[in-house]
ZAMARGU-4260 file (C-alpha; in steps of 0.2 Angstrom, whole numbers, plus 5000, padded with zeros to 4 digits):
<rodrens>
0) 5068/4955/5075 | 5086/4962/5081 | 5081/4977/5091 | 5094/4988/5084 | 5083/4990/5068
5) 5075/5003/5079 | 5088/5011/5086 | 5092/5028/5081 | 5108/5032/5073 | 5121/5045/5082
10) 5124/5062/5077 | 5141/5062/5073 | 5152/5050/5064 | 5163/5038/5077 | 5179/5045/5071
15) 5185/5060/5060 | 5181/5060/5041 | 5191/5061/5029 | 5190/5064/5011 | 5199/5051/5000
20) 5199/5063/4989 | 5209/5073/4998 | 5219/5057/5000 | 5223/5056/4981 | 5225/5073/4977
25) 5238/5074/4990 | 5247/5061/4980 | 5247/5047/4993 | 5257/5032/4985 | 5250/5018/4995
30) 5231/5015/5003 | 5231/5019/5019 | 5228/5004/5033 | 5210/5010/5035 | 5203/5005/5018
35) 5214/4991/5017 | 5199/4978/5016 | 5204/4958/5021 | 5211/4947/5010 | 5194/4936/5005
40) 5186/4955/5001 | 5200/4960/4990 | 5193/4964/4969 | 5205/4951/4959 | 5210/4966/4945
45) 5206/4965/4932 | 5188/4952/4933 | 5180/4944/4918 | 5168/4955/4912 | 5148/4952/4909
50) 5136/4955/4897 | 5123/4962/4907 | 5104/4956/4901 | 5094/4969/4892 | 5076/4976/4893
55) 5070/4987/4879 | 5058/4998/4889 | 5052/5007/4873 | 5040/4989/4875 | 5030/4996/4888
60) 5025/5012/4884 | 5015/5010/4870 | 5004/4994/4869 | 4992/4999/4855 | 4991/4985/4844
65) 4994/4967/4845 | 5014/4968/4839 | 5016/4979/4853 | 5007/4969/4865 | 5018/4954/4857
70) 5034/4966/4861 | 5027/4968/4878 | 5023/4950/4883 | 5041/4946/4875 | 5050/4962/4886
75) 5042/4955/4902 | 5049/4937/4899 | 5067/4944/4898 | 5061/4956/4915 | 5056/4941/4924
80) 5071/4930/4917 | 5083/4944/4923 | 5076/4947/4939 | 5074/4929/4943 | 5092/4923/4937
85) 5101/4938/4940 | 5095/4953/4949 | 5100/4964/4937 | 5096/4971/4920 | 5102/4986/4909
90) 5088/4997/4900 | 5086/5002/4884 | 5075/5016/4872 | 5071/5021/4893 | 5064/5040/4886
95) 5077/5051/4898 | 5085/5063/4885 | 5105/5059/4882 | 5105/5080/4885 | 5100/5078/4903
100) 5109/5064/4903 | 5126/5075/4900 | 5121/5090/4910 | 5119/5079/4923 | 5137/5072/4923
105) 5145/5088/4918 | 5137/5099/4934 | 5144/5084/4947 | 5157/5082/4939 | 5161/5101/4941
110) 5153/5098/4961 | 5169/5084/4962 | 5180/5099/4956 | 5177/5112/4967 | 5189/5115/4984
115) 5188/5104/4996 | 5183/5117/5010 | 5168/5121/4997 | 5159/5103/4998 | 5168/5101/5015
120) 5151/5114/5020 | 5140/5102/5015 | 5145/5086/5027 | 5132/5072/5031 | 5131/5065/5049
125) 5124/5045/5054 | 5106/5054/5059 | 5105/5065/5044 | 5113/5057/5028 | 5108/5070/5016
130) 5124/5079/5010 | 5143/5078/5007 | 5149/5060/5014 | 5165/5049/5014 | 5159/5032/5025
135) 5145/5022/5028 | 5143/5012/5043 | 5145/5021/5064 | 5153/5004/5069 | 5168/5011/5076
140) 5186/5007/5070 | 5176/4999/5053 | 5185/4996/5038 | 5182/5013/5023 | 5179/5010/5004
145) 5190/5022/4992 | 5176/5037/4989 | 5166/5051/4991 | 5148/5053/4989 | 5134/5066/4988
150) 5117/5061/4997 | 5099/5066/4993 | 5084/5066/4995 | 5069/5068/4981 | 5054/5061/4988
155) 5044/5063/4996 | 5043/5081/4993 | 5042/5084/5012 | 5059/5078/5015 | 5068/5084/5002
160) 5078/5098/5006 | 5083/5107/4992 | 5095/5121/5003 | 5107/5105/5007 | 5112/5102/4988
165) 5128/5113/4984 | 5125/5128/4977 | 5138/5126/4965 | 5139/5125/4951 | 5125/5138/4951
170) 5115/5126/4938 | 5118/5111/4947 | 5100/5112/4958 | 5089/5113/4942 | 5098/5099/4933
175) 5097/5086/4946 | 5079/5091/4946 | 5078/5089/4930 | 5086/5071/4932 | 5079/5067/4945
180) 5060/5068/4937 | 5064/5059/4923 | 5071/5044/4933 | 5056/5043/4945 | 5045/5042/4928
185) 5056/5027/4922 | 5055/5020/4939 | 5036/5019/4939 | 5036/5012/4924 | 5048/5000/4929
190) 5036/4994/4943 | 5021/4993/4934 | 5032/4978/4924 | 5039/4970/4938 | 5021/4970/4945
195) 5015/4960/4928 | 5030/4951/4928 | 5028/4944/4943 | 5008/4939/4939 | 5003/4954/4952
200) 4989/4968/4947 | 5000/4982/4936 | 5000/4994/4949 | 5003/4982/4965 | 5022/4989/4968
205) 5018/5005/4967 | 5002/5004/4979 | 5014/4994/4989 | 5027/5006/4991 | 5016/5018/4997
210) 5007/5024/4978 | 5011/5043/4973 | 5011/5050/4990 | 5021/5039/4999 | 5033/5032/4985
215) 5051/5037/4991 | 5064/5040/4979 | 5082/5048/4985 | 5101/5048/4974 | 5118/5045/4977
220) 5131/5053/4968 | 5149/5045/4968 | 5165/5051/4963 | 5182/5035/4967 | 5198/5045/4966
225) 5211/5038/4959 | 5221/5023/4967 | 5235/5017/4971 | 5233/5001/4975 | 5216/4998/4966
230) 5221/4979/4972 | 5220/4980/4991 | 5203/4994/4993 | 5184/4994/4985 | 5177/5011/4980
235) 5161/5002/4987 | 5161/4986/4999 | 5150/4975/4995 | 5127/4974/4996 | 5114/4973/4992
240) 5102/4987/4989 | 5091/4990/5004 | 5076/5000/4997 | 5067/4993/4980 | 5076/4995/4963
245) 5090/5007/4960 | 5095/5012/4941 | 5114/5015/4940 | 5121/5030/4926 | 5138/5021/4924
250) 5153/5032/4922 | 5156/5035/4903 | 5176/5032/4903 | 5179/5021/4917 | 5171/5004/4923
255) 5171/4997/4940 | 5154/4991/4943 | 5155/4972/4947 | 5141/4960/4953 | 5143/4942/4960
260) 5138/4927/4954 | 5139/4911/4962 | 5156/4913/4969 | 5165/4924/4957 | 5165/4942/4955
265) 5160/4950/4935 | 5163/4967/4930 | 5150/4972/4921 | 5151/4978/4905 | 5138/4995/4902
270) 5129/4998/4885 | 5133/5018/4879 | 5115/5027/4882 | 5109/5012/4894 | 5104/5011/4912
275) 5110/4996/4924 | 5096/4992/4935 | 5099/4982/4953 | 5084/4974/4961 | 5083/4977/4977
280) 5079/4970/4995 | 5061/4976/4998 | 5056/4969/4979 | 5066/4951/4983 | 5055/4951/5000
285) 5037/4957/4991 | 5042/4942/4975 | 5045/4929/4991 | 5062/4926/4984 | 5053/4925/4966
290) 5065/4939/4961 | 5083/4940/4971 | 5090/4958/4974 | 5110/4956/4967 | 5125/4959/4979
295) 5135/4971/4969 | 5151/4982/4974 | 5164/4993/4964 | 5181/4993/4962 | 5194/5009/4959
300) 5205/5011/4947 | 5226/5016/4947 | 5222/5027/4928 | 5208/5037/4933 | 5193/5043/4944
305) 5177/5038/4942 | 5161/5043/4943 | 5142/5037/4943 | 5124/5044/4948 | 5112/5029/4959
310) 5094/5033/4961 | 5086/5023/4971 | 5065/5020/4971 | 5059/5013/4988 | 5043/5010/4996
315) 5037/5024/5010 | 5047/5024/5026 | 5032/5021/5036 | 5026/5005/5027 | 5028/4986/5032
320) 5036/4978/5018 | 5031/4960/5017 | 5026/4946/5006 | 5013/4948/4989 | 4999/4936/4994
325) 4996/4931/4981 | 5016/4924/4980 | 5014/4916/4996 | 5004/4895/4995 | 5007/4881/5004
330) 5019/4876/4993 | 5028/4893/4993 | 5027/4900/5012 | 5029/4916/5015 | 5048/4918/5020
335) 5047/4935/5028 | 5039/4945/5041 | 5034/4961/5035 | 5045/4974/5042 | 5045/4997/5040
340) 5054/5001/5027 | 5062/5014/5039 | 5066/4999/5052 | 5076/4989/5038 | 5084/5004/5030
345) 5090/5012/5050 | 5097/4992/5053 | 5106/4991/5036 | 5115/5009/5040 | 5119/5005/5057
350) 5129/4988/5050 | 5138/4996/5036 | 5140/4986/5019 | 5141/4969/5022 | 5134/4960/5006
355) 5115/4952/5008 | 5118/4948/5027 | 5104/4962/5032 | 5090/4952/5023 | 5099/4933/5028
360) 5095/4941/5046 | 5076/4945/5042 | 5072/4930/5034 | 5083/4915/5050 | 5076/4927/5062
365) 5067/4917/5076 | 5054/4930/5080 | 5050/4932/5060 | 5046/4911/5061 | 5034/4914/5072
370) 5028/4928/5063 | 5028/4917/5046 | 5017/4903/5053 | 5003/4915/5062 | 5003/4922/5045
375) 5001/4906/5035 | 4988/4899/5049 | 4977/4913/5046 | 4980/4909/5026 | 4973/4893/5028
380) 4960/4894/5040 | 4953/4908/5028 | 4956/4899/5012 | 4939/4892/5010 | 4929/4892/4993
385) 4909/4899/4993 | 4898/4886/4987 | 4889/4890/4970 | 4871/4887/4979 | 4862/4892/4994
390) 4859/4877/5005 | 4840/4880/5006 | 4828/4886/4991 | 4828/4906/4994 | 4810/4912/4996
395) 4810/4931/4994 | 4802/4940/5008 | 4793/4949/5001 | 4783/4936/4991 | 4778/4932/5010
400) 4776/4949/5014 | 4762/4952/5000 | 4754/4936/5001 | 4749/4943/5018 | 4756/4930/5031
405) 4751/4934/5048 | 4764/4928/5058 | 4781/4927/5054 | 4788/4908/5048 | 4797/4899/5060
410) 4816/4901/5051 | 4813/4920/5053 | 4811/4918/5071 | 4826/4926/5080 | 4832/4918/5096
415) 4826/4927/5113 | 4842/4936/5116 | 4842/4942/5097 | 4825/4948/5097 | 4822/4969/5095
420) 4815/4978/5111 | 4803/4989/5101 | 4803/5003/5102 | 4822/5005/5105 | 4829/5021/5113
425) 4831/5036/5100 | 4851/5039/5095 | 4856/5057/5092 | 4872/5053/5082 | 4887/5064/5078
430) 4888/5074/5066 | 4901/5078/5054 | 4903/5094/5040 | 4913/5088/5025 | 4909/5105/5021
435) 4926/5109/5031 | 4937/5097/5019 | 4933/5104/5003 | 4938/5120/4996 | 4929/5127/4980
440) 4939/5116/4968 | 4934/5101/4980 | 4953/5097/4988 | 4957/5095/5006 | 4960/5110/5013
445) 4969/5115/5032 | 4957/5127/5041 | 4951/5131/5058 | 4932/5122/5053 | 4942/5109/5046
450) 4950/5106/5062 | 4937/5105/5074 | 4927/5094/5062 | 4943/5083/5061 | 4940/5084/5081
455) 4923/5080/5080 | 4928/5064/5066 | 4940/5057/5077 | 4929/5058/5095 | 4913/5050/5083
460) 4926/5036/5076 | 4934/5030/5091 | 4920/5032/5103 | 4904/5027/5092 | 4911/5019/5078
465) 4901/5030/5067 | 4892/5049/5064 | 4880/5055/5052 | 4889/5068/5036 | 4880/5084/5029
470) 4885/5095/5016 | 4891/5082/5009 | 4894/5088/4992 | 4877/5074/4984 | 4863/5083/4975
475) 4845/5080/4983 | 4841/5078/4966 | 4850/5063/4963 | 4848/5055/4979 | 4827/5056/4974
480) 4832/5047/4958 | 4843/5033/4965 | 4826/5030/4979 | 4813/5032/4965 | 4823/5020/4952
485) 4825/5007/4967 | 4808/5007/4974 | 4801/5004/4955 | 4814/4989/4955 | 4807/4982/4971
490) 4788/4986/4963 | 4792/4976/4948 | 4786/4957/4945 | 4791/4945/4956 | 4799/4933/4942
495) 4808/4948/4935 | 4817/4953/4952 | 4821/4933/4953 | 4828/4931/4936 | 4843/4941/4943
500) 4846/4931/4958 | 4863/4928/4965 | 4873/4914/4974 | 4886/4914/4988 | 4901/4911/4976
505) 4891/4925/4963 | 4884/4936/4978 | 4880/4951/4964 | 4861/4951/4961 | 4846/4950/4967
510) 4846/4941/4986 | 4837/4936/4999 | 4846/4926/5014 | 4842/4937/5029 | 4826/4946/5036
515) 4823/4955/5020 | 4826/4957/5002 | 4842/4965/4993 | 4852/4968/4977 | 4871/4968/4978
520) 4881/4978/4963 | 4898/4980/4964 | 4904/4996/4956 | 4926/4997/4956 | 4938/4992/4951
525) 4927/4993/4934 | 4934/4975/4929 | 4923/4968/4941 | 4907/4978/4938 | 4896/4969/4927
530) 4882/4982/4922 | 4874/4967/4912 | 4870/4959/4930 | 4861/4976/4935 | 4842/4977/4933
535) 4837/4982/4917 | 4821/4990/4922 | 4815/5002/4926 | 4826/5008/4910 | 4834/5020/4918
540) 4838/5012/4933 | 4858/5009/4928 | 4865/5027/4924 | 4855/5034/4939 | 4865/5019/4948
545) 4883/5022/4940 | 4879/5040/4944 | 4875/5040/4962 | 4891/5027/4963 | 4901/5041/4955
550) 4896/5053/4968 | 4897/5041/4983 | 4915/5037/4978 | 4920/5056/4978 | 4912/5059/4995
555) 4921/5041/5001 | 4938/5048/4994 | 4936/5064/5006 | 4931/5054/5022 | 4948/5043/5018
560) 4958/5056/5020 | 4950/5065/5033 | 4951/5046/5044 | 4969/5047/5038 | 4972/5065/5044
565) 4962/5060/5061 | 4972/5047/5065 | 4989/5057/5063 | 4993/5048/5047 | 4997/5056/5028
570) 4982/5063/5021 | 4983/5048/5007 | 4987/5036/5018 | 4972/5026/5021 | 4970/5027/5001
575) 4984/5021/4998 | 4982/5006/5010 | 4967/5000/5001 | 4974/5000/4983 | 4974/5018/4978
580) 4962/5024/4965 | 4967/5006/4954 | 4965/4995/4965 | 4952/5002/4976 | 4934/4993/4978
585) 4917/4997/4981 | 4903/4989/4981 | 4882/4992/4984 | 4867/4984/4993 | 4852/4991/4990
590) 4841/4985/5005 | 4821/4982/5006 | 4812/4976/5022 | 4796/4972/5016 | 4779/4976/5032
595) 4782/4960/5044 | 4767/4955/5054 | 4778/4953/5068 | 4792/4963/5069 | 4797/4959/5088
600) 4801/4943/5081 | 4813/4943/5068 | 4828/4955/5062 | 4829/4964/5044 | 4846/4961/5044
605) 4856/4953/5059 | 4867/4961/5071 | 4885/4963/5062 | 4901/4974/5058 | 4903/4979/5043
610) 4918/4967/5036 | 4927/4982/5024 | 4933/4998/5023 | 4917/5014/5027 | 4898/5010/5024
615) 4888/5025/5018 | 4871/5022/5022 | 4855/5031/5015 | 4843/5030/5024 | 4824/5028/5022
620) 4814/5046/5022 | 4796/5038/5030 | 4800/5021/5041 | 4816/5023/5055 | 4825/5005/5055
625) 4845/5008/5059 | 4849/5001/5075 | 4868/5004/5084 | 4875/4996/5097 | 4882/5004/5111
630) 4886/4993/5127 | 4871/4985/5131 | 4859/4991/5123 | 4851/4995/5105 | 4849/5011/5101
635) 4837/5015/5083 | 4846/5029/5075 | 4836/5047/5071 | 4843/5051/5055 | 4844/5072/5051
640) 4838/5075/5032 | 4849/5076/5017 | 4864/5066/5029 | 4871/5051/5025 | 4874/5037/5039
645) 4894/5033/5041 | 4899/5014/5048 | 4918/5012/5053 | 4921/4996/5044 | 4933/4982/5052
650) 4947/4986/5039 | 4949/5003/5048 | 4948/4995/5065 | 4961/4986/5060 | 4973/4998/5052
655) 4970/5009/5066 | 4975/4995/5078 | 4959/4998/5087 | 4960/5017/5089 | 4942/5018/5080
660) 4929/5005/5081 | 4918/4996/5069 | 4899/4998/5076 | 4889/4982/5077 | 4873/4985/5069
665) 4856/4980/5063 | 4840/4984/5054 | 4824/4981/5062 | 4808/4977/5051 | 4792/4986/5055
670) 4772/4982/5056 | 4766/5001/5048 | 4775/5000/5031 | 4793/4993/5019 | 4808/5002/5023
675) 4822/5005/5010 | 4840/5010/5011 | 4854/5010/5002 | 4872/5004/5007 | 4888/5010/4999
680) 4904/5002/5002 | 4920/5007/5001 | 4935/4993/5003 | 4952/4989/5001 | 4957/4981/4986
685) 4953/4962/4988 | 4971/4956/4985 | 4981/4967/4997 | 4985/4960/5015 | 4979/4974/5027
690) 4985/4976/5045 | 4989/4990/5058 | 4997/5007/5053 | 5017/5004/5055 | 5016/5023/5064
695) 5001/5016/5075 | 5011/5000/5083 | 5021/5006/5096 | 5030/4995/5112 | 5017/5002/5120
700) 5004/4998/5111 | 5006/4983/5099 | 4999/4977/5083 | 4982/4968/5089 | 4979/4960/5072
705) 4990/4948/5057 | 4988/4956/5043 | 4976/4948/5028 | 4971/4949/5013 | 4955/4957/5012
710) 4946/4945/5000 | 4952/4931/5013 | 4944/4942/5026 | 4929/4945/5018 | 4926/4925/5012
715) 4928/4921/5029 | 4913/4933/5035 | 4904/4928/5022 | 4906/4911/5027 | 4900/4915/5043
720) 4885/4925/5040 | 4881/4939/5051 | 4884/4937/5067 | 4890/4952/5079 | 4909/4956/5076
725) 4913/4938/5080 | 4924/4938/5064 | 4935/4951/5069 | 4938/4947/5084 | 4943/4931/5079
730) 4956/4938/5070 | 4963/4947/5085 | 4961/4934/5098 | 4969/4917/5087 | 4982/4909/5098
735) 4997/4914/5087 | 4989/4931/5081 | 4994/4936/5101 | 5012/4933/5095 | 5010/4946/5080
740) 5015/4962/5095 | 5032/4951/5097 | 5037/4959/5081 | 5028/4975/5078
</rodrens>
């Protein structure tokens, strides 16, 4: 990657600004030689004009019925035609009020018309653009386009500094507000059918730009003065937009917006009450090229000034920007390395306006070919299907268990080195008080307790990979059910328990490939929960299930934004990152190890990492079993009462770029009596390529791990079987994943 993407820009502009709007008004008769751009850069006046595609949004916002949803599907065929062919549409029946529309283009227009000394106070600089500004671009001695602009920011709320908008006109403030609320909803809605559009889940874009809390959004208010040689300037030169679509209120009187296409240069030709919208770079990079952001420019005018409004919705400045995976094959590669969204923005400012060349340098860079195949190597190493069978009839354990064998077969039999020292050394594990994240109304809350116990989180994560929680917000009484409904499961008839079994391409069911016996649920996203697959007996076994699930999601939703806040990322960070509340997955394993005659033998489950996100483990209330590995040695853990186990899982490793540790773990059988737990999983969503947080990659410490897709991730375990945390390592130490810190 060009290192000038990370350089910071300079305080001050390289030479002295000067309004051109001082420029007109002063009655200049010819452009001065500073905005007079080259001769292959010059607008041919006046251009043919273009009938812009159009999308009736009005499609999308109600889709009760199937003529709506006919409407729909016919709405997203002109989106993806327009995107694909074009790169730009106009919007129609979009919901923002033509009253806010007006009052919007009455206040600036009133801004443009107030003395120059008054929006002189206001003046942006290189490092902070937000304000009153006349250039783009600190290369000194550059070229200037013919206009004025106001910058601002309006999410997120953090950076959006309210006391840099002009004061006057006094109502100015709440209008763009106002505005500026209504375009963001249009935006969202906008993504969510680019997302279909492009065969993606509804709400992939806007998880990918960072969901609600990261989802940046910031506006650009124009004003070309009039011209005199309209001929020989730009009011803008030409780009492409850098963030991820920007929706343009065209001046009302005046046209001047132009896009190009193939070699010639339109003006485009607005639609009264419509918005033009541009497809911008970070959406052509996420589509792979499916979708091309459209180089577009504006010209000025000899009869009149003009003015327009661009808001612009981009992904979070902290996030890496790269390919869907689910867009990128063997026959489609992936054509980008992902990149900050802060990164590409900082390099496209620092080089000015200079039509798509910003993403060009992206996708020829050398560095981002070698990113490209270490990404498409680990796609196709991981790419491999389950088979539909286990390669060897399962035998339930616990068949064994109660027909009273009394020695343990031979393909139980663990190798020497794997076999359990029993008894193992007792664990005192760290303990956390979620307690100190909650208030009354159950939100995160910034406290002295919370503090220490985010101390305590961080110490527990990055030096055990995993602490035990209290007052964790769980009734005792529904923990009893979930143990009592599960233990009359495992008490049933063996044929019942065995007409639910699963398979490794179907692993939800009733199991039995490791040292004991299991059933696996999966409980979000709720297209993928098939309750018909849970037990049907005891009877009430499925709502005390779906309502213990409930309640572990909620206490999983905390721990992510504590791990978040631990780390020094946003508090919704890590949520965001595995899919946000609709892409999010969870899943459950419901454990039984059956008495073994020899449990110095044999393993209930083998030594492994857990492969996702968290693991919250409930642990059995009679028979101690939970084994952690730290150095050497196996430890069994001592579990307090009423606390729930925590496992870092290997997503959170890797996010973290190794700043917190997955545990290595197992489950040891015992002679005395059946042990039962329950495991609850929280993961990423399957489809969304996770790698190291951009603000936790550094020159001085790189990314350790390529990014990949989680379902990829969790195949290849699978695939695998359990066997320490070969897999992630194997993901860190591939001979091209080493090139990964070349880029980050």
């Amino acid at each position: 990657m060009d290192t000038t993407a990370s350089c910071s820009l300079p305080d001050a502009w390289p030479e002295p600004v000067v309004p051109v709007q001082s420029l007109s008004e002063a009655g200049v008769s010819a452009v001065p030689p500073q905005y007079i751009k080259p001769p292959q850069d010059r607008p041919v006046l006046p251009a043919p004009s273009l009938d812009v595609p159009t999308v009736d949004v009005a499609a999308f916002l109600d889709l009760d019925g199937a003529a709506a949803a006919c409407a729909a599907a016919e709405q997203l065929k002109n989106l993806a035609e327009a995107c694909s062919k074009h790169g730009f549409f106009q919007v129609v029946n979009h919901g923002v009020q033509a009253s806010t529309v007006e009052r919007m283009r009455g206040a600036w227009r009133r801004f443009f018309a107030l003395e120059m000394e008054e929006k002189k106070a206001c003046s942006n600089s290189p490092s902070a653009p937000e304000g009153y500004g006349s250039r783009a671009g600190v290369e000194k001695g550059a070229l200037l386009d013919w206009g004025d602009y106001y910058f601002l920011n309006i999410l997120p709320r953090e950076i959006k500094r309210r006391n840099k908008w002009p004061k006057s006109p006094h109502d100015l403030r709440e209008i763009t507000e106002d505005y500026g609320r209504d375009l963001m909803n249009l935006c969202e809605v906008l993504l969510k059918a680019m997302s279909l559009s492009l065969g993606l889940g509804e709400n992939q874009l806007h998880a990918a730009f960072g969901s609600d809390d990261g989802i940046s959004a910031c506006m650009r208010v124009n004003y070309y003065p009039k011209c005199p040689q309209p001929e020989l300037t730009l009011g803008i030169s030409s780009h492409s937009d850098a963030g991820g679509i920007a929706v343009l209120l065209a001046d009302d009187r005046v046209k001047g917006t132009q896009v190009l296409k193939g070699d010639t240069w339109y003006t485009v030709q607005p639609i009264p009450n419509a918005f033009l919208v541009n497809v911008g770079d970070q959406i052509q990079i996420i589509s792979n090229d499916k979708y091309k952001s459209v180089e577009h420019r504006a010209v000025a005018s000899s009869d009149d000034a003009r003015f327009t409004v661009a808001f612009f919705c981009n992904p979070s400045g902290n996030l890496p920007i790269g390919p869907a995976a689910q867009l990128v094959s063997s026959q489609s590669p992936a054509l980008y390395t992902p990149i900050v969204f802060d990164e590409y923005r900082r390099f496209s400012r620092r080089r000015g306006l200079k039509g798509k060349s910003q993403l060009e340098a992206m996708k020829n860079s050398k560095i981002a070919q070698v990113e490209l195949i270490a990404y498409r190597d680990a796609q196709i190493n991981l790419r491999n299907f389950l088979p539909d069978a286990w390669p060897e009839p399962v035998v339930p354990v616990q068949s064994l268990s109660e027909a009273g064998v009394s020695a343990v077969p031979p393909q139980y039999i663990k190798p020497p080195q794997d076999r359990p020292v029993l008894p193992a050394p007792i664990l005192d594990v760290p303990t956390v008080d979620i307690a100190a994240f909650l208030d009354h109304d159950g939100t995160a809350v910034a406290t002295a307790a919370a503090a220490e116990q985010l101390k305590n989180l961080a110490e527990a994560c990055s030096k055990h990979g995993f602490f035990q929680v209290v007052n964790h917000g769980v009734q005792a009484s529904t923990v009893e059910r979930m143990r009592g409904a599960w233990r009359r499961f495992f008490a049933l008839e063996m044929e019942e328990k065995e007409a639910c079994s699963n398979s490794p391409a179907a692993p939800e069911g009733y199991g039995s490939r490791a040292g004991g016996d299991y059933y696996f649920l999966n409980i979000l996203p709720s297209e993928i929960k098939r309750r018909n697959k849970w037990p049907k007996s005891p009877h009430d076994l499925r709502d005390i299930t779906e309502d213990y699930g409930r309640d572990l999601m909620n206490l999983c939703e905390v721990l992510l934004k504590a791990i978040s806040l631990s780390l020094g990322l946003r508090e919704n960070q890590l949520h965001a990152a595995f899919g946000s509340d609709d892409g999010i997955s969870a899943c459950m394993r419901v454990n039984y190890y059956p008495k073994c005659p020899q449990p110095e033998l044999t393993l209930g489950i083998s030594s492994h990492s857990d492969a996702g996100g968290i693991a919250v483990l409930l642990a059995d209330d009679r028979v101690k079993g939970t084994q952690v590995r730290k150095g050497d040695t196996w430890y069994t853990v001592q579990p307090i009462p009423n606390a729930f186990l925590v496992n870092v899982g290997d997503q959170i490793q890797i996010i973290s770029n190794d700043k917190y540790k997955s545990v290595e773990h197992r489950a040891v059988a015992s002679s005395d009596d059946a042990r039962f737990t329950v495991a609850f999983f929280c993961n990423p969503s399957g489809n969304l390529p996770i790698g190291p947080a951009a603000q936790l990659v550094s020159s001085q410490s790189p990314a350790l791990y390529t990014p990949v897709v989680f379902d990829e991730y969790r195949r290849f375990s699978r695939r695998r079987g359990l066997k320490g945390k070969s897999q992630l390592e194997a993901m860190k130490n591939s001979a091209r994943c080493t090139e990964q810190a070349i880029y980050m």
